[in-house]
Every structure is written in structure tokens, then in C-alpha cells.
N, C-alpha and C positions, 0 to 999 in steps of 0.2 A: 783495084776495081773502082770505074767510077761513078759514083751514086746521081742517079736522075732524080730530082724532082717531077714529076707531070704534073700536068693538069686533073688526072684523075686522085694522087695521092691529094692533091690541097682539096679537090674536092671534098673527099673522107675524111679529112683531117676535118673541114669547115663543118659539116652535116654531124661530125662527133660532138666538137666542142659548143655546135647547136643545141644542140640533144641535151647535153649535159648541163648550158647554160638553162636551160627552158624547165629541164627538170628542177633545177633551183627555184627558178622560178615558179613552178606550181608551188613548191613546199611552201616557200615564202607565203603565196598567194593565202595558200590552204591557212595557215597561222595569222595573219592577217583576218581575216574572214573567222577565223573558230576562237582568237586569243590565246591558241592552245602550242607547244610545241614539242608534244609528246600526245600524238592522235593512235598511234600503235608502238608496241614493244623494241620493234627493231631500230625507232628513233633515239632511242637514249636507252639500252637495256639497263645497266646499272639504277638508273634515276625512276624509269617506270617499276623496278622490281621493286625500288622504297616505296613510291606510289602507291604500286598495291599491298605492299604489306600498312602504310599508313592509314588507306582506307579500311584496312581491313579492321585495325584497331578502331577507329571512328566507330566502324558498325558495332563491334562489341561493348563500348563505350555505350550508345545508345539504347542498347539494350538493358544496360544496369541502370541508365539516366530512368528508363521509364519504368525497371522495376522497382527504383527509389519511389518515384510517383505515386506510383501503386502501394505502395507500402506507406507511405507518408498520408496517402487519402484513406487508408483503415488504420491505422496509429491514431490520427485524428479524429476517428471517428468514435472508437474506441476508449480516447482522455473522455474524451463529451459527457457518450455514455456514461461510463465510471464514476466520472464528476454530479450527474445526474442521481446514480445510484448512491453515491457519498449524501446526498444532502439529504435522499429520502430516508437514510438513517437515520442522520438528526434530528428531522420530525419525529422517526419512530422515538428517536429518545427523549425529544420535550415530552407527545406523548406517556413516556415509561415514569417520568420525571412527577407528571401531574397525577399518574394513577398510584403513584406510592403514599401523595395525600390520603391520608385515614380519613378523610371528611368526606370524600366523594362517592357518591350512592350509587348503585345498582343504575339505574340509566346512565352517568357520566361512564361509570368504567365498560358497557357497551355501548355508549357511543365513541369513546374512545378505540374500541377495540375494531370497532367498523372502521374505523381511520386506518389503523395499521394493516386491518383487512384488506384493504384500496391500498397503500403501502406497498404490501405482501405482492400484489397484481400487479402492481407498476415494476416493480423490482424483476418479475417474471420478466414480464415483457420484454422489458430493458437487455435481460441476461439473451434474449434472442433475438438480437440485434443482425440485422443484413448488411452487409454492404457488398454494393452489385452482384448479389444471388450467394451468397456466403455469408454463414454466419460468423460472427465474430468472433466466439467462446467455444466453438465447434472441436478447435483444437484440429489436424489434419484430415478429421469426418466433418469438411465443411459444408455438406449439401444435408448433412442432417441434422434437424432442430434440435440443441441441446439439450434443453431442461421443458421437460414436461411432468403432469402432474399424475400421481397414480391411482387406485381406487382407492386407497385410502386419506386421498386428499393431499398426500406429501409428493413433493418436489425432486425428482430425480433426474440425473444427467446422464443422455444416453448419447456422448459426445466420447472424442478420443479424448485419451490420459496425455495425449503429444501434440505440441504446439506445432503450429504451421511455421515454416519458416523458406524465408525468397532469396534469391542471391544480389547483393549486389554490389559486388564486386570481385575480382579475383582474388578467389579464398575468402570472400567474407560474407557472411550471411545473419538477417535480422529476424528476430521473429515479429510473426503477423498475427496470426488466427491463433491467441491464445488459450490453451485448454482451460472450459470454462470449471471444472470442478477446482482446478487451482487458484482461477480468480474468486467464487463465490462459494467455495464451500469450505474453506481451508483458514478459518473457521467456514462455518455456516451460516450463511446469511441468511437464508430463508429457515431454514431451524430456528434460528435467532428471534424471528419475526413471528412465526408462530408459536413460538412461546410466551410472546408478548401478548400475545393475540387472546392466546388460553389463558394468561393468569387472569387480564384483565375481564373474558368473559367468566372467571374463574370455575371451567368446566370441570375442576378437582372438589369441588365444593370445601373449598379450605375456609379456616374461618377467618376473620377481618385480618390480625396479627400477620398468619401465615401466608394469607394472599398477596399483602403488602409485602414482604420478604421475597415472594417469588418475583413481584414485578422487581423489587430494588434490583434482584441476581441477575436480570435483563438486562441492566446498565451499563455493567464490565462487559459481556457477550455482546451488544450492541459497539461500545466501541472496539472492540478486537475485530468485528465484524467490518466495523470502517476502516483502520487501522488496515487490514487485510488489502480492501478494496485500494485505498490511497495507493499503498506499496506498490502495487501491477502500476495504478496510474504514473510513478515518479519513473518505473523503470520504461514503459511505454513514453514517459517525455523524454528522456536521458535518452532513448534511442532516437526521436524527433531530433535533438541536437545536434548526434553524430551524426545523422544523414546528411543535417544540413550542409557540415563540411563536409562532405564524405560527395555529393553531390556538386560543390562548386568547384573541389579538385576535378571534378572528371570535364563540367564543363571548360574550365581553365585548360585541361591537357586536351581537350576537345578544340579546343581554338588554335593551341600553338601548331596540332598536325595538322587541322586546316591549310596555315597558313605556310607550315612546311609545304603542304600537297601541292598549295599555289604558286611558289617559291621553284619548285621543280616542273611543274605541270605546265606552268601560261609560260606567255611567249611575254617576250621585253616588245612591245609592238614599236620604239622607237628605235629598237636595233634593226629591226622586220622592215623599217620604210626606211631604214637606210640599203641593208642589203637587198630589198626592193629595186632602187635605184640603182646598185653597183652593179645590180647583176642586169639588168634592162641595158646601162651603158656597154658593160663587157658584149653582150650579145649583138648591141648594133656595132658595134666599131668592129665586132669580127667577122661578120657577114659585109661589110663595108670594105672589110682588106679583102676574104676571099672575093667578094665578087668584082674587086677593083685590079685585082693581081689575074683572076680566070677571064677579063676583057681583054689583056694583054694579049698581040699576034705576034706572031714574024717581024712583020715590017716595024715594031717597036724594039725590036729587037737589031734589026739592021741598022736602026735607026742613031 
């Protein structure tokens, strides 16, 4: 059987491999124009499904980057604090130091004691410490003020027994919002202070000897009281540390699936303006043969 050519098959054949160069041609174009060469799934399936599983990691990445953040700005905030409340000890103890002087009269040892008084208040204060709208010592009951004072003038924590703690990372997690009965009462800091408070105004009416012995007892309890306070502070820096690696790991693995992302994602734009050009040539020189082979008649043929 013998096979024709026409003019209608070059036709079809011309108008196919039209189509077909033309569609290259937008792709090209599209990548060129975005840098991109993976714009949809069905461009590269394998490389776009790394894509998205890359970015997906990113996102979760970001999410522990800023709950480090967040936890690094109340840890910080929190050393301060602490460091603050440490020093107001020491005063309370030069105080305790100078009222165990047996020479000091009935006005020094309450003016003394008005000191520790103000002391006592700063130390409150301190212990209800906010950071943006949380208290620090709250312990997981962070919307409610820890330590408040009762009718009988003492100091109680109506805060949780359980520490707040954030994630941040997979499987790991830090504490934040430490339970304030753990930081300040474990010894007792404000106990501590009000007993200084009382010997000095010596509301026992003890006599010279005995008054002096009650403030010296203050001494030990004052420093077990710092002692106390310090300890949360060194394990609150000790966790400041590990963040801080803990945090430039993620930005590090944060950078290299970026640049994976880019790697599989962008287009090489000097392959793009190559195959730009090859594919612009292929299309004129084949519309140049069809259309130079369909001018062809008869008489070229007899000819």
C-alpha cells in the first residue's frame, strides 16, 4: 500500500509541533518572568512534594524560633527580677548584722526595722512581677496574682504548685512561669523578713540578750533565703544557655532548607535564556519548512 503525504498531513503535523514548540515557550517565558520552575505540582511531582514537606518544616521551625523568643524574654526577665530580690536580702542582712549590736537603742532598732519593712514591700512587689499580662511566679495560674497579703498581715501564695512550661522544640520543652511558692517560700523569704522585722521592733518584748539572739537567728534564714532565691536564678540562666544553642541550631537548619527550597524551586535563568532561544529557533525554521514545502504546486513538481 502506498502511503501519501498531502498537504493536509504537513499541515497537522506543522500546527502540532507549533503548539507544542509554543507551549515550551510560555513555560519558559512563565520561569523567566517568576525565577520559579516549579509554579504547580505537576511540574516536577517528586521535587515539589520535597518542597512542601521542606516548607512545612520551616513553618514548624518558626514556631519554636519564636517560642524560644518568648521564653528567653520571661527567663530574662525573671534573672533581673531574682537578682533584684537577692540584693534586697543583703540589705535585709547588713540591717540584721547592725541590729545584733547590743549598743543600739530603741529608735535605731525601729528605724531599722522600718527599713526591712520597705524590704518586706519591695520583695512583694517583685514576687508579682508581669511580663506581657503574666505573672512570672504564678506557676500555670498565670492570670492570677501570686502572693497577696492576708488579715493577718502574712504573705500567702494563691498561685499554682506547677510551673508553666513552652515547647520548644520536638520533644523538648523549657520552663517559664515558675511556681512562685517554690521560688520564695521554700525557705521563706517573706517569713524570713518578718521576723526580722519583729525582733528588731522587738514585738515579743524580750529582753536586751534575747532580742539580740533573735535578730543573730535571722542571719542563717536570711542567707538560706538567698541561697534559695540564687538557685532558681543559676537554673533559669543554665536554661538562657541551652536556648541559645538550641535556637541557632534551628536557625542554621532553617537556612540550609531554605536554600534546599531554592535549589529545587528557582529556575537556573541561564538555562531558561538558553532554551528560550532554542526553542524560538526550532519554531521559526519549522513553520519556515512547513510553509516553504505547502507553497509547493504541480508545476514544481513537473518541473
Amino acid at each position: 500500500m502506498e502511503l501519501r503525504i498531502t498537504s493536509q498531513v504537513i499541515a497537522s503535523n506543522a500546527i502540532a509541533y507549533a503548539q507544542q514548540a509554543t507551549g515550551q515557550l510560555a513555560i519558559l517565558q512563565q520561569e523567566a518572568s517568576t525565577g520559579l520552575r516549579i509554579l504547580q505540582p505537576s511540574d516536577d511531582p517528586l521535587a515539589a512534594l520535597q518542597v512542601l514537606s521542606d516548607k512545612a518544616q520551616n513553618n514548624r521551625l518558626s514556631i519554636y524560633h519564636q517560642n524560644i523568643s518568648d521564653v528567653q524574654s520571661k527567663l530574662n526577665s525573671s534573672v533581673s527580677t531574682l537578682n533584684q530580690v537577692s540584693n534586697l536580702l543583703a540589705q535585709a542582712k547588713d540591717l540584721a548584722l547592725q541590729g545584733s549590736n547590743s549598743t543600739n537603742s530603741t529608735d535605731s532598732f525601729q528605724a531599722m526595722a522600718t527599713q526591712v519593712s520597705s524590704i518586706l514591700n519591695e520583695v512583694l512587689q517583685l514576687a508579682n512581677t508581669q511580663q506581657n499580662g503574666q505573672y512570672l511566679y504564678g506557676g500555670t495560674a498565670s492570670q492570677t496574682q501570686p502572693f497577696t497579703l492576708n488579715a493577718q498581715g502574712q504573705v500567702v501564695y494563691n498561685g499554682s504548685a506547677q510551673s508553666m512550661s513552652e515547647p520548644i522544640g520536638e520533644g523538648q520543652q523549657v520552663q517559664t512561669l515558675y511556681a512562685g511558692s517554690q521560688v520564695f517560700q521554700s525557705p521563706d523569704v517573706f517569713q524570713t523578713l518578718a521576723s526580722l522585722r519583729d525582733a528588731l521592733n522587738n514585738v515579743n518584748n524580750l529582753s536586751p540578750g534575747a532580742q539580740t539572739a533573735a535578730i543573730q537567728q535571722t542571719l542563717q534564714e536570711l542567707d538560706n533565703a538567698n541561697t534559695g532565691v540564687l538557685n532558681t536564678v543559676g537554673q533559669q540562666s543554665a536554661s538562657l544557655q541551652n536556648l541559645q544553642g538550641i535556637d541557632q541550631h534551628i536557625q542554621d537548619v532553617q537556612l540550609q532548607t531554605t536554600q534546599q527550597i531554592g535549589n529545587l524551586q528557582n529556575a537556573d535563568l541561564s538555562q531558561v535564556v538558553v532554551g528560550l532561544q532554542e526553542q524560538q529557533n526550532a519554531l521559526q525554521a519549522s513553520l519556515y519548512s512547513a510553509s516553504h514545502i505547502m507553497s509547493l504546486s504541480l508545476l514544481n513538481f513537473l518541473k
